[in-house]
PDBQT receptor file of N, H, CA, C and O in Angstrom, charges set to zero:
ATOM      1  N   UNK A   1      53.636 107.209 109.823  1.00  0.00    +0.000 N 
ATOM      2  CA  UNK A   1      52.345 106.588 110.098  1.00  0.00    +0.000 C 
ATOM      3  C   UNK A   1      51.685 107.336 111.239  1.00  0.00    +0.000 C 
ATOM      4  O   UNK A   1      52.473 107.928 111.976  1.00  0.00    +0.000 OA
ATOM      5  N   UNK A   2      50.241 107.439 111.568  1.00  0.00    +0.000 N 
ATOM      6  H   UNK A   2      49.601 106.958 110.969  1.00  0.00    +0.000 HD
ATOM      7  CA  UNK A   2      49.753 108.547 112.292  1.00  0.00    +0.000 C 
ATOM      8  C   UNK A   2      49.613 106.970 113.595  1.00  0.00    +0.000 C 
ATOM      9  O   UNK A   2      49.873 105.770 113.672  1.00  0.00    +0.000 OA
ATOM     10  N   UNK A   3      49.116 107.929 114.257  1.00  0.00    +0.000 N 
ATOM     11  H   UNK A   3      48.905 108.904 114.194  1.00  0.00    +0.000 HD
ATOM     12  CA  UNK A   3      48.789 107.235 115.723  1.00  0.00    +0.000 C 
ATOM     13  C   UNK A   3      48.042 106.525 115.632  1.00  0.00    +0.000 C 
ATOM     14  O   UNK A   3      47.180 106.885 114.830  1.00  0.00    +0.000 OA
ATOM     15  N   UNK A   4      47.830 105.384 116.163  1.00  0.00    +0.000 N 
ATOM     16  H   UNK A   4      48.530 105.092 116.815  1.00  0.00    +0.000 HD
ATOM     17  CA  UNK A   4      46.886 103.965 115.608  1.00  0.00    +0.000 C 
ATOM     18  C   UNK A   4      45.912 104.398 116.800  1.00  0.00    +0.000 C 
ATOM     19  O   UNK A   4      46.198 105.090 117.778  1.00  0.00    +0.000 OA
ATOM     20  N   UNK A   5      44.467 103.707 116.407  1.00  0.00    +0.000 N 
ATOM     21  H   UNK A   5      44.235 103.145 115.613  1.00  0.00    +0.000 HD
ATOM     22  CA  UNK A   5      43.366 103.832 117.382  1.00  0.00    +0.000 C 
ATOM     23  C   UNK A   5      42.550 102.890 117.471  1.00  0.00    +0.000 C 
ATOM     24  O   UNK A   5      42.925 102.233 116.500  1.00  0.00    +0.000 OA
ATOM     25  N   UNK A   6      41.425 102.126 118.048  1.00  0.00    +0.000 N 
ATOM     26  H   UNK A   6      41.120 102.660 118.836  1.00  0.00    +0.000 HD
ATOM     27  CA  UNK A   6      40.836 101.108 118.225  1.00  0.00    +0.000 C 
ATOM     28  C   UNK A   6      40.585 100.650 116.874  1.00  0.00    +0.000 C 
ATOM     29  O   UNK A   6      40.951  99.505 116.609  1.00  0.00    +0.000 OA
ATOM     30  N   UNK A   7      40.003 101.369 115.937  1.00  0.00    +0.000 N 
ATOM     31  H   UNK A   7      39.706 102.299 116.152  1.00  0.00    +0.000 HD
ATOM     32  CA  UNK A   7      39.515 101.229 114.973  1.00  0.00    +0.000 C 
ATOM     33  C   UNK A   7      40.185 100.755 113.501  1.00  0.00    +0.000 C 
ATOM     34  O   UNK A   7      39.811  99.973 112.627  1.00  0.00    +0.000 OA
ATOM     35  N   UNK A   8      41.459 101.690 113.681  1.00  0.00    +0.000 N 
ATOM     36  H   UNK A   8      41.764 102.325 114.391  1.00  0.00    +0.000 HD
ATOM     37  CA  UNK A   8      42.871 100.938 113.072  1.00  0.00    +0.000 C 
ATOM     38  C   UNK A   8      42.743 100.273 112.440  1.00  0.00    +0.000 C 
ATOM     39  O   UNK A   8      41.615  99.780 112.435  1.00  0.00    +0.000 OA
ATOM     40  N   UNK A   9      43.821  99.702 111.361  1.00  0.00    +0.000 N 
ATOM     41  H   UNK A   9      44.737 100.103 111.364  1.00  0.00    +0.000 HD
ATOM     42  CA  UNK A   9      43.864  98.710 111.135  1.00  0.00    +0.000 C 
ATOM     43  C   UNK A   9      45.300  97.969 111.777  1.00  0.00    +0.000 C 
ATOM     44  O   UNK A   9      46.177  98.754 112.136  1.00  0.00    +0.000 OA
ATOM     45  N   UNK A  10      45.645  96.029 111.978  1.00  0.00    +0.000 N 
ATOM     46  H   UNK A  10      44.932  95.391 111.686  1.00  0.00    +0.000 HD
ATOM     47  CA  UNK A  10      46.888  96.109 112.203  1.00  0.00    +0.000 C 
ATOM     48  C   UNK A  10      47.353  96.399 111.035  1.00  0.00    +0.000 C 
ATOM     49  O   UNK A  10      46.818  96.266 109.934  1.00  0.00    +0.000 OA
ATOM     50  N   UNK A  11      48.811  96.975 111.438  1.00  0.00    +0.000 N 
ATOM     51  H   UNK A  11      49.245  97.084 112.332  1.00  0.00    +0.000 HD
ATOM     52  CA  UNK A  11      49.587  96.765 109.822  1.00  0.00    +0.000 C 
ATOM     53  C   UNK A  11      50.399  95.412 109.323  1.00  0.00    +0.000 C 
ATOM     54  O   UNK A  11      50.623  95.233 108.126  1.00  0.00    +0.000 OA
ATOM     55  N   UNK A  12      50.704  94.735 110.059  1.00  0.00    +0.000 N 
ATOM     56  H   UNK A  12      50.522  94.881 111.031  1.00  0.00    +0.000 HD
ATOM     57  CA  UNK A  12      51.733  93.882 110.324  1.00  0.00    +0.000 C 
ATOM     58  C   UNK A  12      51.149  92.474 110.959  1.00  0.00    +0.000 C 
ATOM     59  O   UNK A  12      50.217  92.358 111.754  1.00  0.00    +0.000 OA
ATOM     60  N   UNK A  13      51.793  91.661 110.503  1.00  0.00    +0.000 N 
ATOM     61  H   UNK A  13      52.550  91.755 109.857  1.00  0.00    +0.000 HD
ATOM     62  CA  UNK A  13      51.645  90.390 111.673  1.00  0.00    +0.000 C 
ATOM     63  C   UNK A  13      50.430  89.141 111.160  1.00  0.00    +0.000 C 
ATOM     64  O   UNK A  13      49.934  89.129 110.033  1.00  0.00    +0.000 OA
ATOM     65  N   UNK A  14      50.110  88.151 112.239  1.00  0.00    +0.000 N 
ATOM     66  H   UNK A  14      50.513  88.161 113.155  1.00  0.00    +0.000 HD
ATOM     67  CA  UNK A  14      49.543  87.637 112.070  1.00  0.00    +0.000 C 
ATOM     68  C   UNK A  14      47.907  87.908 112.128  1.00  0.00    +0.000 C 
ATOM     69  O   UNK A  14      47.100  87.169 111.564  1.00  0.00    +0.000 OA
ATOM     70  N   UNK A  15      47.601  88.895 112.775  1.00  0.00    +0.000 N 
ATOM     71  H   UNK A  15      48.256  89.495 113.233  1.00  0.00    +0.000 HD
ATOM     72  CA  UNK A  15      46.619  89.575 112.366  1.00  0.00    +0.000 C 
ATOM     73  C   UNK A  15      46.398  91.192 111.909  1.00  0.00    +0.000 C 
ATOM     74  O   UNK A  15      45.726  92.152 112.285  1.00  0.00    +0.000 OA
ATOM     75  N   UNK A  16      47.304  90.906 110.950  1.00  0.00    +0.000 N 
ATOM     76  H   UNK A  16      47.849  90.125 110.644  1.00  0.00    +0.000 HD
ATOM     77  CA  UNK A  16      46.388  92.178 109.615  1.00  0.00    +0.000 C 
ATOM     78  C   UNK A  16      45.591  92.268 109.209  1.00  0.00    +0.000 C 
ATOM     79  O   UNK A  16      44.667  91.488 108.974  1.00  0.00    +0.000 OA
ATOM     80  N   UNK A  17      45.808  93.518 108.982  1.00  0.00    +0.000 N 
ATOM     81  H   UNK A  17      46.558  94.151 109.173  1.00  0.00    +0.000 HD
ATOM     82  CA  UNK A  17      44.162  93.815 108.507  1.00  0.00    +0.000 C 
ATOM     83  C   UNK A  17      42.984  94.056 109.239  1.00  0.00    +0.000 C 
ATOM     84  O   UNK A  17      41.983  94.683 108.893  1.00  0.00    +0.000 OA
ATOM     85  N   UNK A  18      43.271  93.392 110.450  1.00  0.00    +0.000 N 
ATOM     86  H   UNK A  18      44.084  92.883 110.731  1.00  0.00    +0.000 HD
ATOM     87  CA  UNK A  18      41.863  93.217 111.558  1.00  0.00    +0.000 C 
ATOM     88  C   UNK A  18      42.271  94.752 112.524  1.00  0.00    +0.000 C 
ATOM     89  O   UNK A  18      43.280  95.328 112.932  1.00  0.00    +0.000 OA
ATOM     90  N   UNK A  19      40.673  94.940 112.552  1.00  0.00    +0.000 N 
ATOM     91  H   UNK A  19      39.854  94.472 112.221  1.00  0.00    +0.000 HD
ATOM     92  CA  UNK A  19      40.921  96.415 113.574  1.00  0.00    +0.000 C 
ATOM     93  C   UNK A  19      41.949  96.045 115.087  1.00  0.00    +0.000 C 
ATOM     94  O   UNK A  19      42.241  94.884 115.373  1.00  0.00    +0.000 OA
ATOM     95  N   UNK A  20      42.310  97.018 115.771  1.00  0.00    +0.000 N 
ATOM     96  H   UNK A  20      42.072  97.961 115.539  1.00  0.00    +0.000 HD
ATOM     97  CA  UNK A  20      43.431  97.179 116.976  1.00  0.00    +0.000 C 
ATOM     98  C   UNK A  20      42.620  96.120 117.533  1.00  0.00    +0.000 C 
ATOM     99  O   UNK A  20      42.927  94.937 117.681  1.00  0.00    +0.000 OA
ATOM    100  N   UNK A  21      41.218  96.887 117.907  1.00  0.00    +0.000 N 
ATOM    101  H   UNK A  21      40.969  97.848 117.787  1.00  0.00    +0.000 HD
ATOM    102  CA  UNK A  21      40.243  96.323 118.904  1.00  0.00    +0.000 C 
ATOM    103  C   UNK A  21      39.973  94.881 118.889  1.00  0.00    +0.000 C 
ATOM    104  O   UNK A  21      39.243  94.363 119.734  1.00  0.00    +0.000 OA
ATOM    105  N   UNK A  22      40.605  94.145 117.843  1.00  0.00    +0.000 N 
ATOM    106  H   UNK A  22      41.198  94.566 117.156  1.00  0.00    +0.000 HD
ATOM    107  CA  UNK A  22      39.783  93.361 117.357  1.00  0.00    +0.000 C 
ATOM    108  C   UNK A  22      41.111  91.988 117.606  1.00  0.00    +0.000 C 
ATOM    109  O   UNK A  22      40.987  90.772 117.457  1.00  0.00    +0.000 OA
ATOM    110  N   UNK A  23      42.178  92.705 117.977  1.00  0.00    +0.000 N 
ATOM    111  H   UNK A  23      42.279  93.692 118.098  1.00  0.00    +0.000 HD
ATOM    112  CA  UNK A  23      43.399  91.816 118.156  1.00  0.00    +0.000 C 
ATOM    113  C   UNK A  23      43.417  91.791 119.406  1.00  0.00    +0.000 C 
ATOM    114  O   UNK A  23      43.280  92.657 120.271  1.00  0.00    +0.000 OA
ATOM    115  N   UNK A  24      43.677  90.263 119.422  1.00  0.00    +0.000 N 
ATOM    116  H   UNK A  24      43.788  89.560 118.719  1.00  0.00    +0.000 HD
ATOM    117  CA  UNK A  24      43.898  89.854 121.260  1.00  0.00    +0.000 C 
ATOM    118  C   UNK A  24      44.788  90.415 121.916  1.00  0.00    +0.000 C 
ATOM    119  O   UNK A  24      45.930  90.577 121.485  1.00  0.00    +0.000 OA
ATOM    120  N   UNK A  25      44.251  90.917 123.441  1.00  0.00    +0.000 N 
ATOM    121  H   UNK A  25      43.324  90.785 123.792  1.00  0.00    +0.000 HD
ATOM    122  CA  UNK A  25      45.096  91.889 124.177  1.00  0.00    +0.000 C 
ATOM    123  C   UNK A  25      46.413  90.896 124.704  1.00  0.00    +0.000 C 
ATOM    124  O   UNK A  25      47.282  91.546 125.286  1.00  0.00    +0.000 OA
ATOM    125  N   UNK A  26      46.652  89.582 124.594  1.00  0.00    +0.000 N 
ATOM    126  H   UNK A  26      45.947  89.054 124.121  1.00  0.00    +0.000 HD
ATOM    127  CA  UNK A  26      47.366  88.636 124.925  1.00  0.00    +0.000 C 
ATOM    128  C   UNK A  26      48.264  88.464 123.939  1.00  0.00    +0.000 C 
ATOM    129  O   UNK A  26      49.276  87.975 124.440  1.00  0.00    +0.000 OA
ATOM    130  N   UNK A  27      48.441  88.693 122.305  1.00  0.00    +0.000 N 
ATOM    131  H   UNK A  27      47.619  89.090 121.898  1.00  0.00    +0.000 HD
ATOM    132  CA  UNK A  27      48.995  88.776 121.187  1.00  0.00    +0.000 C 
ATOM    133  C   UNK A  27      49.616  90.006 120.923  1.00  0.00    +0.000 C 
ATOM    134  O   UNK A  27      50.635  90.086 120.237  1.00  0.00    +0.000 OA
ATOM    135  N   UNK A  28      48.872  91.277 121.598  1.00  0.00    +0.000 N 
ATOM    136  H   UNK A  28      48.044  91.212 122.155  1.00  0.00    +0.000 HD
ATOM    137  CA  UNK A  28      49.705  92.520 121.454  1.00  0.00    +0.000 C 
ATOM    138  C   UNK A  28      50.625  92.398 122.334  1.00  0.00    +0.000 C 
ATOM    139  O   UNK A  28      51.751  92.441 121.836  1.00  0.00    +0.000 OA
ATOM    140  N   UNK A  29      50.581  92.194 124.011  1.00  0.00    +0.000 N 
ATOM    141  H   UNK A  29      49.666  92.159 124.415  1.00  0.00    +0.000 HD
ATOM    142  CA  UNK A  29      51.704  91.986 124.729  1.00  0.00    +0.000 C 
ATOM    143  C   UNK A  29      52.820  91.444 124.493  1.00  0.00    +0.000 C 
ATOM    144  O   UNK A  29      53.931  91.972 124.533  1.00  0.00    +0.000 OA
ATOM    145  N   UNK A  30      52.544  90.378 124.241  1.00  0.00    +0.000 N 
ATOM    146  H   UNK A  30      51.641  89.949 124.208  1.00  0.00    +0.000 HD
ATOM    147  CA  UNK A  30      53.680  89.468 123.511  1.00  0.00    +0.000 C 
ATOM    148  C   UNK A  30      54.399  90.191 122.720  1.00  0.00    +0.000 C 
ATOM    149  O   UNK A  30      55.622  90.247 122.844  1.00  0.00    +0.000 OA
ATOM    150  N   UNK A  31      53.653  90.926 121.684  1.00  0.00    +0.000 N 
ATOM    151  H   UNK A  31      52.659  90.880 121.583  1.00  0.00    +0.000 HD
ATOM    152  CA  UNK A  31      54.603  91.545 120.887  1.00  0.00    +0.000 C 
ATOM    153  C   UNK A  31      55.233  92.415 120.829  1.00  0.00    +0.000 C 
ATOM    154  O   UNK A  31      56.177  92.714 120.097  1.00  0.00    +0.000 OA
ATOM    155  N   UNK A  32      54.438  93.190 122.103  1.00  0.00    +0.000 N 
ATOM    156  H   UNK A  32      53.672  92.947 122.697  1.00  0.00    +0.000 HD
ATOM    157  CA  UNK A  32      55.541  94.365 122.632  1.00  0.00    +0.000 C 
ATOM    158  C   UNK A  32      56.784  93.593 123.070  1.00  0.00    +0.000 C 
ATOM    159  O   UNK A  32      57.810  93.807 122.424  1.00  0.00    +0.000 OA
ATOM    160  N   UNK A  33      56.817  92.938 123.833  1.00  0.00    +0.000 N 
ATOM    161  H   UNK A  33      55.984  92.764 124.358  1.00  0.00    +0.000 HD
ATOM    162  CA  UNK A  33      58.182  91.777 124.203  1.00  0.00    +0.000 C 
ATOM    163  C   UNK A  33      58.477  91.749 123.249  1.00  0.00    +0.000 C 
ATOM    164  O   UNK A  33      59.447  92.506 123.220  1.00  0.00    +0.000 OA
ATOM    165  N   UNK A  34      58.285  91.275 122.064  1.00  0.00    +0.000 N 
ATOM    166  H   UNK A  34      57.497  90.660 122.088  1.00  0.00    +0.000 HD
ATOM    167  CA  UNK A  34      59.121  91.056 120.576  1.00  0.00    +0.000 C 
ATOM    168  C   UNK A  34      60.201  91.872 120.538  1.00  0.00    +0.000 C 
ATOM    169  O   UNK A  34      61.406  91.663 120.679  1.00  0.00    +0.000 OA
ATOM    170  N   UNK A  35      59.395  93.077 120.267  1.00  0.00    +0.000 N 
ATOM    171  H   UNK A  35      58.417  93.246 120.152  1.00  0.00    +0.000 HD
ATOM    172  CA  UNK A  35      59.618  94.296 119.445  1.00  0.00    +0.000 C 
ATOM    173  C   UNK A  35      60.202  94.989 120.526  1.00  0.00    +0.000 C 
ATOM    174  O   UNK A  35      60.640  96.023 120.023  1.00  0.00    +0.000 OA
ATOM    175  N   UNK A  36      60.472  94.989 121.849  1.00  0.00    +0.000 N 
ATOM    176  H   UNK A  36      60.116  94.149 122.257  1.00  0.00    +0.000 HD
ATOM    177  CA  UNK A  36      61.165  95.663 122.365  1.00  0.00    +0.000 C 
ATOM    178  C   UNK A  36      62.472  95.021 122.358  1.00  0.00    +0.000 C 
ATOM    179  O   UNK A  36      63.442  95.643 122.791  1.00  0.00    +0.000 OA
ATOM    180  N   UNK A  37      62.597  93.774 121.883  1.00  0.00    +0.000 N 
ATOM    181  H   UNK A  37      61.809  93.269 121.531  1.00  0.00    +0.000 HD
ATOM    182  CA  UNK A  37      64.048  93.569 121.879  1.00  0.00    +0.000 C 
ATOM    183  C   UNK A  37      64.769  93.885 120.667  1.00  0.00    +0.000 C 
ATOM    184  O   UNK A  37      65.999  93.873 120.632  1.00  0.00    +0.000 OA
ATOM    185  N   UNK A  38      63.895  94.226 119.468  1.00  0.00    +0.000 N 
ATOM    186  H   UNK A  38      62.896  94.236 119.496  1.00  0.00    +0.000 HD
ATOM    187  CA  UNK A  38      64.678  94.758 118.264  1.00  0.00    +0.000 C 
ATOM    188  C   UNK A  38      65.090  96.602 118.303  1.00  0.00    +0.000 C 
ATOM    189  O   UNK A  38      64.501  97.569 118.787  1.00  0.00    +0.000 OA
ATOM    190  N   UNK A  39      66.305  96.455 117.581  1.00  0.00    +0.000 N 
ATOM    191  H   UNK A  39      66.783  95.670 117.187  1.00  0.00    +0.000 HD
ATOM    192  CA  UNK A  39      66.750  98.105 118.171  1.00  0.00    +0.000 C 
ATOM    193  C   UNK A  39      66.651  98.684 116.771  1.00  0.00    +0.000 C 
ATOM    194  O   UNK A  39      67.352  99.647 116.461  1.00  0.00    +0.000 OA
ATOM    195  N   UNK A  40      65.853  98.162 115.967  1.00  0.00    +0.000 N 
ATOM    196  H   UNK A  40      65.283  97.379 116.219  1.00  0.00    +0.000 HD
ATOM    197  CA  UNK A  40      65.828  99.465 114.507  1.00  0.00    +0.000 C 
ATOM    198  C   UNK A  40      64.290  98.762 114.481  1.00  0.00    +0.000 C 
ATOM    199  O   UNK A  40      64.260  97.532 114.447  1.00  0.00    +0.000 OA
ATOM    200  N   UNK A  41      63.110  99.446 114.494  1.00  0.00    +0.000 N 
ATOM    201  H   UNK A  41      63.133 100.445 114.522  1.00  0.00    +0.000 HD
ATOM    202  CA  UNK A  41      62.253  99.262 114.716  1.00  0.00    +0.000 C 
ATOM    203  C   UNK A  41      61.366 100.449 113.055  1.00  0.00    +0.000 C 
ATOM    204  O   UNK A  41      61.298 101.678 113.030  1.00  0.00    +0.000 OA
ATOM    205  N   UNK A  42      60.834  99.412 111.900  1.00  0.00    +0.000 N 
ATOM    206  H   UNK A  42      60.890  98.414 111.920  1.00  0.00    +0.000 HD
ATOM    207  CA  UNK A  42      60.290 100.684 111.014  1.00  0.00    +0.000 C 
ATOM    208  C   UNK A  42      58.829 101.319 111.992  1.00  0.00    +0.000 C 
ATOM    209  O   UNK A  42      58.363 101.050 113.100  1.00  0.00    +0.000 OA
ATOM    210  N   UNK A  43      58.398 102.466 110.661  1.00  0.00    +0.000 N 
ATOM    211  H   UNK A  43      58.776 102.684 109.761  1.00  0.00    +0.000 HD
ATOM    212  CA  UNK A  43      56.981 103.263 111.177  1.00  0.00    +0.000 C 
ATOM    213  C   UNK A  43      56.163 102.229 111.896  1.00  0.00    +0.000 C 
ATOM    214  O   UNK A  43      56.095 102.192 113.124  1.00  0.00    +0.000 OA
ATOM    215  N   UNK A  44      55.594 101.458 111.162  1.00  0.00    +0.000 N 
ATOM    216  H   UNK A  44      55.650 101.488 110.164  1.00  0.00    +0.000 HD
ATOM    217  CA  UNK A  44      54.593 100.659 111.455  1.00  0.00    +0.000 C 
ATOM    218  C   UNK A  44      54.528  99.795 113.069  1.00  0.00    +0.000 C 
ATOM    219  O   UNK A  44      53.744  99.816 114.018  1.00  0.00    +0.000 OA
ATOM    220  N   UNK A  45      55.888  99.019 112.733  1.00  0.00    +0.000 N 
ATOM    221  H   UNK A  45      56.525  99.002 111.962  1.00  0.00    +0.000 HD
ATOM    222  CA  UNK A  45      56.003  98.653 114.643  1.00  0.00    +0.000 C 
ATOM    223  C   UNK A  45      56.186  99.716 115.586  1.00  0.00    +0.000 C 
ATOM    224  O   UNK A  45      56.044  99.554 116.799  1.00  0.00    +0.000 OA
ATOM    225  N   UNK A  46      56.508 100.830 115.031  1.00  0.00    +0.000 N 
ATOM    226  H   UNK A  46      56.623 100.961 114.046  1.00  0.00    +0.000 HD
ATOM    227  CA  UNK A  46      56.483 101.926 115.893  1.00  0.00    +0.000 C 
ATOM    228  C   UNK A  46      55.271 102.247 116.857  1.00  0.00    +0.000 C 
ATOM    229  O   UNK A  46      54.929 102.332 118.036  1.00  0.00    +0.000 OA
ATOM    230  N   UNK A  47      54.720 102.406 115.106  1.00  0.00    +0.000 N 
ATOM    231  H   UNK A  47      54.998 102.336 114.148  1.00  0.00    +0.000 HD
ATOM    232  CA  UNK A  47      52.820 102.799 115.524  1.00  0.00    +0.000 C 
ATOM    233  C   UNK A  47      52.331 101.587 116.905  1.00  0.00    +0.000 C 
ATOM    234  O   UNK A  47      51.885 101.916 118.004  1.00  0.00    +0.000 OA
ATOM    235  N   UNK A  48      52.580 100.206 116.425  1.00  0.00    +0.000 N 
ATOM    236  H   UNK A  48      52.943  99.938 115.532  1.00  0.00    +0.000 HD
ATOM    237  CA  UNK A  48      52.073  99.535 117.395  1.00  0.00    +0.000 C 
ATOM    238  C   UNK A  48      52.300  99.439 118.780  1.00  0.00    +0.000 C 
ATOM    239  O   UNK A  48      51.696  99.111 119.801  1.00  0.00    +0.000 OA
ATOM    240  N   UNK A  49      53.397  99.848 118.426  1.00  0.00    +0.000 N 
ATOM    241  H   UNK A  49      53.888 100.114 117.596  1.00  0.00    +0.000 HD
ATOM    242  CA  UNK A  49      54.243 100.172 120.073  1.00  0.00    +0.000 C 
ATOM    243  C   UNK A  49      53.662 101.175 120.747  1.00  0.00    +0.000 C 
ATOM    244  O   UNK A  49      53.092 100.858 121.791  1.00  0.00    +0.000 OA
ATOM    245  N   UNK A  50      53.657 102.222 120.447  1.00  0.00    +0.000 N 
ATOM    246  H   UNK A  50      54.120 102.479 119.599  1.00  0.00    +0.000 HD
ATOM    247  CA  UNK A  50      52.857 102.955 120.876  1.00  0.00    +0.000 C 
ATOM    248  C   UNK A  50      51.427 103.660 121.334  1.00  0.00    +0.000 C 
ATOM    249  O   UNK A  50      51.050 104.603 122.030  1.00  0.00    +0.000 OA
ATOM    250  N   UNK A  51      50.684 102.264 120.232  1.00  0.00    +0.000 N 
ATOM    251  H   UNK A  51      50.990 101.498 119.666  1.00  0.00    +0.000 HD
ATOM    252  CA  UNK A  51      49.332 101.943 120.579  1.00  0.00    +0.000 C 
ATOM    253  C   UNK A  51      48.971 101.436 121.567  1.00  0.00    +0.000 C 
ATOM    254  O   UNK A  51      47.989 101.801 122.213  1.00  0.00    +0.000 OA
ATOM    255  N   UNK A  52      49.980 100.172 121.946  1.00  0.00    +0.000 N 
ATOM    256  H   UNK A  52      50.779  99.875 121.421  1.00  0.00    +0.000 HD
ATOM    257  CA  UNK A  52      50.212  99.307 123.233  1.00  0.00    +0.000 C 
ATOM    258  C   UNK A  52      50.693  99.846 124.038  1.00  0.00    +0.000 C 
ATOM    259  O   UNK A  52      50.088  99.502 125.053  1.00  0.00    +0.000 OA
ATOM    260  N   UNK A  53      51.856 100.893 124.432  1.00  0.00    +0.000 N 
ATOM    261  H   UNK A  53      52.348 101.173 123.607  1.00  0.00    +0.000 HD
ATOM    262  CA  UNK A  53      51.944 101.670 125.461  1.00  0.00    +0.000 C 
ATOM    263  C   UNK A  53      50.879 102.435 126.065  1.00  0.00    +0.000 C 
ATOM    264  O   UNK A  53      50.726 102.448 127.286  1.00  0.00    +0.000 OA
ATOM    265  N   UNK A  54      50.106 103.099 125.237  1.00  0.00    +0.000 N 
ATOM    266  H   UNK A  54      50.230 103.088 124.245  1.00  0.00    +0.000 HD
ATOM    267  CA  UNK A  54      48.672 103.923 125.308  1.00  0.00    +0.000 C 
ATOM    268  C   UNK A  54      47.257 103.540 126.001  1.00  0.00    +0.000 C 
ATOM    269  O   UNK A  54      46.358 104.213 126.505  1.00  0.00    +0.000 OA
ATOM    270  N   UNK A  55      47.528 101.775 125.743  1.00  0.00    +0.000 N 
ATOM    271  H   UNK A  55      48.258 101.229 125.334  1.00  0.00    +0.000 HD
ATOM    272  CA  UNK A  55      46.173 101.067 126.115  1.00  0.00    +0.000 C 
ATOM    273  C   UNK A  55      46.823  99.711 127.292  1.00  0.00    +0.000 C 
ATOM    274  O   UNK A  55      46.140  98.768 127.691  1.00  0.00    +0.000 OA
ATOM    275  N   UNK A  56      48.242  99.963 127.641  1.00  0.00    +0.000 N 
ATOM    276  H   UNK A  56      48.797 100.729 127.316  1.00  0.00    +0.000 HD
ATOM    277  CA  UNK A  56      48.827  98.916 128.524  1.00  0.00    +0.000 C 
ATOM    278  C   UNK A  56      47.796  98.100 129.431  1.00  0.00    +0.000 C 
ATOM    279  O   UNK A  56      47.510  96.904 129.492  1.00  0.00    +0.000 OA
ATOM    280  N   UNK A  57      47.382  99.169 130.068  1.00  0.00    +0.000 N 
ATOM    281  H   UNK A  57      47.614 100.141 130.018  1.00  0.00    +0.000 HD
ATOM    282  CA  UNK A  57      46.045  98.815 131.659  1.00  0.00    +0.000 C 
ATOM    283  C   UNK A  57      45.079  98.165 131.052  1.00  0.00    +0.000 C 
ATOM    284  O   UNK A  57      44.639  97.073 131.413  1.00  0.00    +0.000 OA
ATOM    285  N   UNK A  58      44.589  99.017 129.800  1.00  0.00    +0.000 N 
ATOM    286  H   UNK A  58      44.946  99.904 129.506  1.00  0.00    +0.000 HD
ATOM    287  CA  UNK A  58      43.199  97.570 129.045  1.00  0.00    +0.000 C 
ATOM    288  C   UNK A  58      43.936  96.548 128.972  1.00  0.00    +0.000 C 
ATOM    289  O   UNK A  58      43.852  95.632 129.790  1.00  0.00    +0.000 OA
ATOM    290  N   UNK A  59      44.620  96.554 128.157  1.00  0.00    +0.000 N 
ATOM    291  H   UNK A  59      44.689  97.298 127.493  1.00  0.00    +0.000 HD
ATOM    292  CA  UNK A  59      44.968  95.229 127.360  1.00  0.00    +0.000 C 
ATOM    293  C   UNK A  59      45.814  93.883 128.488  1.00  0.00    +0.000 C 
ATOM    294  O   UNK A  59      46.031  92.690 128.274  1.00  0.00    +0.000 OA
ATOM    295  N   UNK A  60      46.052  94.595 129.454  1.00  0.00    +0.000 N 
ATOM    296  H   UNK A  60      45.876  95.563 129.628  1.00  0.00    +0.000 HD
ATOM    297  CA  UNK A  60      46.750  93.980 131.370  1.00  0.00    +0.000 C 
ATOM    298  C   UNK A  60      45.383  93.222 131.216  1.00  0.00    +0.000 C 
ATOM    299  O   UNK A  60      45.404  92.042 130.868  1.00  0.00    +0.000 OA
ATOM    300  N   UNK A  61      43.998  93.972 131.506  1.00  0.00    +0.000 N 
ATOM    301  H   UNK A  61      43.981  94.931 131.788  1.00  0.00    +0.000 HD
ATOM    302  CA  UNK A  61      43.133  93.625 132.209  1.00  0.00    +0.000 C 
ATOM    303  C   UNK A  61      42.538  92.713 131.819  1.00  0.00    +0.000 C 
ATOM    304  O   UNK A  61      41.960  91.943 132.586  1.00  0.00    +0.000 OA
ATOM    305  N   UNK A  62      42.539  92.541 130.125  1.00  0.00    +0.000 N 
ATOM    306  H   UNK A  62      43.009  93.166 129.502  1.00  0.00    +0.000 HD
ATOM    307  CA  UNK A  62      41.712  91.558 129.084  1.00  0.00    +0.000 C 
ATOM    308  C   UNK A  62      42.479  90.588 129.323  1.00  0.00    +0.000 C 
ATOM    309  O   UNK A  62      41.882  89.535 129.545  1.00  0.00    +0.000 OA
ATOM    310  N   UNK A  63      43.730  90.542 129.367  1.00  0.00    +0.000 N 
ATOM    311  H   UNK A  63      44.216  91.397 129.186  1.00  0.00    +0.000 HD
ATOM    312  CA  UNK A  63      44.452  89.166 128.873  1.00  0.00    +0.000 C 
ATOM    313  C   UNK A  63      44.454  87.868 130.079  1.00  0.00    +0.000 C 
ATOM    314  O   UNK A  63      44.810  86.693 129.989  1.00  0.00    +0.000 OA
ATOM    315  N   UNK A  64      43.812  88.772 131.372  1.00  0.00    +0.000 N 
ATOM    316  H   UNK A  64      43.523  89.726 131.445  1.00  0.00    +0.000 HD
ATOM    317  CA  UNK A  64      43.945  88.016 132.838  1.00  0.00    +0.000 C 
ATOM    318  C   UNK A  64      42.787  86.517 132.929  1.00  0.00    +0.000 C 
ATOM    319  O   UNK A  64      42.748  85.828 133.948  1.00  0.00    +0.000 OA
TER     320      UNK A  64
């Protein structure tokens, strides 16, 4: 899966389908917590993981 970007779609979850931008910066955190506790992780949570590592400081700043 290529590198996810605002525009994105999610792949996964309770909001699929809806652009990155468009998912609450309070719902991605969380799910980095999820997903960092699982240790076989497919493409797709990958991608998100790494979308959320990328945009940490926005998504800090929105959720306050």
């Amino acid at each position: 899966m290529k590198k996810l970007g605002d525009k994105d779609r999610m792949p996964f979850g309770k909001y699929n389908g809806k652009t990155m931008e468009e998912v609450p910066a309070g719902y991605l955190l969380w799910l980095d917590t999820e997903l960092e506790e699982q240790t076989l992780l497919n493409e797709a949570q990958q991608a998100v993981r790494e979308y959320i590592d990328d945009n940490r400081s926005v998504l800090e700043s929105e959720s306050k």
